[in-house]
N, C-alpha and C positions, 0 to 999 in steps of 0.2 A: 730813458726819458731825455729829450732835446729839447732843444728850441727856448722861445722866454719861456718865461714860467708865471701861469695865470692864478688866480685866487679863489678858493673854495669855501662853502660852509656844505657840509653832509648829516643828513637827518637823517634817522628809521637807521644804521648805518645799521646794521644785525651783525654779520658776520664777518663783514667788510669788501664782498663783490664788488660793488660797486666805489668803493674807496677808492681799493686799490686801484681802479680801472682809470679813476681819474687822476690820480697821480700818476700811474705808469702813461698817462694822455699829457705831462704837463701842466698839470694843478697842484698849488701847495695849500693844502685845507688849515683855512682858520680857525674853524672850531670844526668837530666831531661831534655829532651826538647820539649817546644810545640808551635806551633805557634798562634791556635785560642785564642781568649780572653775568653770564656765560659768556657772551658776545662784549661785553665788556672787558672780559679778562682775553677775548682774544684781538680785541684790537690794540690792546697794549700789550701783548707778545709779538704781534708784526708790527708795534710801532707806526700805527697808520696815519696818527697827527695827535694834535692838540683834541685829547675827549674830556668835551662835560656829559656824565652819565647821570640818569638821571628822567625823569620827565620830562616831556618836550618843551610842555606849559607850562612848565618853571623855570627856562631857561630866555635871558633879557638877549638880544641881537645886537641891541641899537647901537652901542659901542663898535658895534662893525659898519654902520651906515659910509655908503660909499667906500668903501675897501674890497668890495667882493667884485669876483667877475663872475661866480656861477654858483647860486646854491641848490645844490642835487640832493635827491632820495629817493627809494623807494618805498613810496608811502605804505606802509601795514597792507596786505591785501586780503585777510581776513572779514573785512564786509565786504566785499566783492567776490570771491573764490566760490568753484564750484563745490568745494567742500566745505563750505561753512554754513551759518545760518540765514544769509543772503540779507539780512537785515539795512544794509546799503547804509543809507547816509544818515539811519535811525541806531547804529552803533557806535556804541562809545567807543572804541577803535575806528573811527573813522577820522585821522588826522589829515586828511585835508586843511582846513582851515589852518589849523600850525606851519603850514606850509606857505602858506597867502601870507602869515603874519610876518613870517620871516621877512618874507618878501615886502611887506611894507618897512621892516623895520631896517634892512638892509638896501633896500634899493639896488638888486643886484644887474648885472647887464644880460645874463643869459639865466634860465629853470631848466634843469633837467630831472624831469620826475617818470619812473618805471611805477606796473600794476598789471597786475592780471587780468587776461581779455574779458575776465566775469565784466566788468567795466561795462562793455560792448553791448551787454545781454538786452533784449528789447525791455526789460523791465525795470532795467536800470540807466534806459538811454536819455530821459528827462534831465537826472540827476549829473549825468555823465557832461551835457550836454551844458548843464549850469558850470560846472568844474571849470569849463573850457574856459567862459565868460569871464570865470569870479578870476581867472589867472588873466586874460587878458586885460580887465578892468581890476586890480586886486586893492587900490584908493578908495573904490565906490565901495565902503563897506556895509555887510550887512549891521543892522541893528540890532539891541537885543529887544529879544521876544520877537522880534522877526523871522514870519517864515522863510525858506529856503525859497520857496516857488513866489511871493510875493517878491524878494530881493530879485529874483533872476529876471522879473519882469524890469526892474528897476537898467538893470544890466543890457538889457534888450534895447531898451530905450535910449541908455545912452552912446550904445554901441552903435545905431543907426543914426545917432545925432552927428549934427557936424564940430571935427575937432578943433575945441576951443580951449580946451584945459592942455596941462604941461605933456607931452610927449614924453618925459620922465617917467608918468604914472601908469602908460598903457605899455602893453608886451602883445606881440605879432605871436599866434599861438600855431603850433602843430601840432595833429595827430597822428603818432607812429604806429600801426598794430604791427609787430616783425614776430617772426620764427627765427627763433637762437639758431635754425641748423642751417640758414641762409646765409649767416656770417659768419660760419667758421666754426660753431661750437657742436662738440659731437651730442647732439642732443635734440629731440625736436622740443620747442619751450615755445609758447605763445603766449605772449607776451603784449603790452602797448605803453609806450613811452609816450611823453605829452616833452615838446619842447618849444619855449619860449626865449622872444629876443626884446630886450627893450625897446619901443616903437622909435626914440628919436635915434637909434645906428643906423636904421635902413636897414636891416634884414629882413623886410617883408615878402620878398623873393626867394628865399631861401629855402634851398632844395636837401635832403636828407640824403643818408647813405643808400645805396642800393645794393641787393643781393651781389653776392660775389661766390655763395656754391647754390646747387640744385641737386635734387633728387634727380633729375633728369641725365644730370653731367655722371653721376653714379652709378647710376645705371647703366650708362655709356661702357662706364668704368669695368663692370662686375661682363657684360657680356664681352667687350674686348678681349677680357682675362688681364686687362693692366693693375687692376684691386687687387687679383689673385697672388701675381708677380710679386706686387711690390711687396706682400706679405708671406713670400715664399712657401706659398701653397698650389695643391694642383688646380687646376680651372675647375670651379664648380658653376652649376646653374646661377642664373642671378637673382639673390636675395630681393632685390627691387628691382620694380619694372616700371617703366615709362614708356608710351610710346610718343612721346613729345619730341620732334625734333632737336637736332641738337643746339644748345642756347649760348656757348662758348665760355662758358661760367665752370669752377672747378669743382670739385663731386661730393657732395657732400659727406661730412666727418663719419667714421662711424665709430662704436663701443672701440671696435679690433684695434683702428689708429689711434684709440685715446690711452690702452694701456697694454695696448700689444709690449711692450720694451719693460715691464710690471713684472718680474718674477711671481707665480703663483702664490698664494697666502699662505702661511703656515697655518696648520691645526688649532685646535682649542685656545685661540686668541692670543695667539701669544706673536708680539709685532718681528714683525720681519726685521733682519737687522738693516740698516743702511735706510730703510724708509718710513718715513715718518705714518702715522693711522694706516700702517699698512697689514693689517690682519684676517684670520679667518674668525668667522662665525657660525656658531651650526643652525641645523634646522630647515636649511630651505627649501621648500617644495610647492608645486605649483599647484593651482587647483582653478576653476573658475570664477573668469574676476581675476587673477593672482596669477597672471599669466609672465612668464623671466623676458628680460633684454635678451637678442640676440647679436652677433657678434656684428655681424654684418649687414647693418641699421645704426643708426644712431640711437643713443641712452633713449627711453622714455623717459617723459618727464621726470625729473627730481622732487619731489616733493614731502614736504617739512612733516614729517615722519620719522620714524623708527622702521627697523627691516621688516617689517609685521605690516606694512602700510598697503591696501588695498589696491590691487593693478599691477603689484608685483615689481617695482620703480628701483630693487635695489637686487632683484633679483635674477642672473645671469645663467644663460645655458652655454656649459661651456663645447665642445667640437665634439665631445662624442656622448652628448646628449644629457650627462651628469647638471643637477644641478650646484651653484653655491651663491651666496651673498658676496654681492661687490664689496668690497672693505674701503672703508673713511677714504683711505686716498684716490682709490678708482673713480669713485663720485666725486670728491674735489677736481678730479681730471676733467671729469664729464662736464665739471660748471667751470672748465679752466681755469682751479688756480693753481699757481705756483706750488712743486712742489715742497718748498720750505715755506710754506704757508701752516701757520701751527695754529689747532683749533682747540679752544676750551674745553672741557668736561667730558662728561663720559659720551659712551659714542651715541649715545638717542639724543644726546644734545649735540652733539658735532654734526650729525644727519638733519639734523632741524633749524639750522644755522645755514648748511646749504641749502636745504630745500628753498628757506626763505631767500637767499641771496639770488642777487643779478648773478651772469656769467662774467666771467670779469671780460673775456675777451668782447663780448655783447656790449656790457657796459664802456668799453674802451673802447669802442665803433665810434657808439653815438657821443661821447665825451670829445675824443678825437677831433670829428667833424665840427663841434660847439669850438673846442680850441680853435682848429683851423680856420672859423671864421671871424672870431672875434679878434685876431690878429687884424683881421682887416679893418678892424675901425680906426675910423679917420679921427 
């Protein structure tokens, strides 16, 4: 970490993805907050700031008014995932609104908030669509007993009015939908960040990161034989194909580069020495549906599971066809964290910690870019 060093509040923190991300970007977090007990024991083992654990909605902000340069989360994405109950903005896990409040009660200068593309979905694009408003306007509060769709009309309104209230209370909104394996992380993850700037900085021009690997640069990579090379294997066919010309961009990550350097796991659980959730698991086997990562691709998604999780997300075919289960660490790799990154509980809760988490290196893209330009305020 360089440079000055900017001011945080972190909500939903789970496992600590996106913490660390912001710290390692230059952020020193005023408060933390998380509610599970597991993810709270492991963000006081990496030390990751100042944590009130606990409920969102019991915790006061206002003592931080004007002190913050950025308050970030990844809000719950449980009403929104394609694995849940789709229930949207009619779940009680839908903390949104703790999010706004914060932001009223902190007045912060930049929001950076992640969520799963369920978000995106046509069914949920109304609601999605309010989100954006109630962050751009997050003063014009809703009322109680107030519908969501009655308020958003309210928001519509005053969003097309001309600005006569304080440029304090309004935030310049983006929508990010990114793929984790664009930016570096051996993984494809699709994902969308919403990011906010207070309107009176002048960030309303404000341009986001862009891709910096491709499937396409990989491919390049795998028919060249320089994939092959760098991982001192003979030239095989290419696992991925593209016929997209070349875009000068670097090749995207795959499983192989994430723990190719990983000593294979010992047997019957029992952790490897020298590495941290570094173990075997038995049992794996593929079946339809329940299909293994292959080496040379990026991880399939991660997701908040145990090794039994539906799509096969943990489960790896290794060179000569054998299967086994990735172990804690290989998946912490897949979501880049640090290897001395030390996670709570046993492993279906260590598995469910990343599945939930940002990447950190993802999360340290888009932190990054928020640092680097809030340096620029005048």
């Amino acid at each position: 970490m360089g440079g000055q060093v900017l001011s945080s509040v972190e909500l939903f923190s789970g496992g600590g993805g996106l913490a660390s991300a912001m710290h390692r970007s230059g952020f020193r977090h005023l408060l933390v907050n998380e509610l599970e007990r597991r993810a709270c024991e492991t963000l006081r083992a990496n030390s990751v700031g100042p944590l009130v654990d606990g409920d969102v909605r019991a915790v006061d902000f206002t003592a931080l008014e004007g002190t913050v340069d950025v308050v970030a989360g990844g809000v719950p994405c449980q009403p929104w995932s394609l694995g849940g109950a789709h229930k949207g903005p009619d779940d009680a896990r839908n903390l949104w609104p703790e999010l706004f409040r914060c932001v009223r009660e902190t007045r912060p200068k930049a929001v950076l908030a992640e969520n799963v593309r369920g978000l995106l979905r046509p069914s949920f694009e109304p609601y999605y669509s309010y989100i954006l408003r109630e962050l751009a306007l997050p003063f014009e509060r809703r009322v109680d007993g107030e519908d969501w769709r009655d308020h958003d009309k309210r928001l519509i309104k005053a969003l097309s009015a001309p600005r006569l209230g304080d440029d304090t209370e309004r935030y310049d909104v983006f929508r990010l939908p990114v793929n984790a394996a664009d930016h570096g992380v051996p993984q494809v993850r699709r994902r969308v960040f919403v990011v906010a700037f207070r309107h009176d900085l002048g960030f309303g021009d404000w341009q986001p990161p862009t891709p910096t690997h491709s499937e396409t640069a990989l491919a390049a990579a795998q028919v060249s034989g320089e994939y092959w090379d760098r991982h001192g294997l003979t030239p095989r066919p290419p696992v991925v194909e593209s016929n997209r010309t070349p875009d000068g961009l670097q090749p995207w990550r795959t499983l192989r580069d994430a723990i190719a350097d990983l000593p294979e796991p010992l047997p019957d659980r029992a952790e490897h020495p020298g590495w941290l959730h570094h173990y075997g698991w038995p049992g794996a086997r593929s079946y339809k549906g329940h299909t293994p990562n292959e080496l040379d691709r990026p991880a399939k998604t991660v997701k908040a599971g145990v090794h039994g999780v539906p799509g096969g997300e943990s489960v790896l075919r290794r060179d000569d066809g054998s299967l086994r289960y990735l172990t804690v660490r290989e998946v912490a790799r897949i979501m880049t964290f640090p290897d001395e990154w030390r996670l709570a509980g046993p492993r279906g809760e260590q598995m469910r910690q990343l599945g939930n988490a940002v990447p950190v290196l993802l999360g340290e893209v888009m932190a990054a870019a928020i640092h680097r330009t809030l340096l620029n305020t005048s």
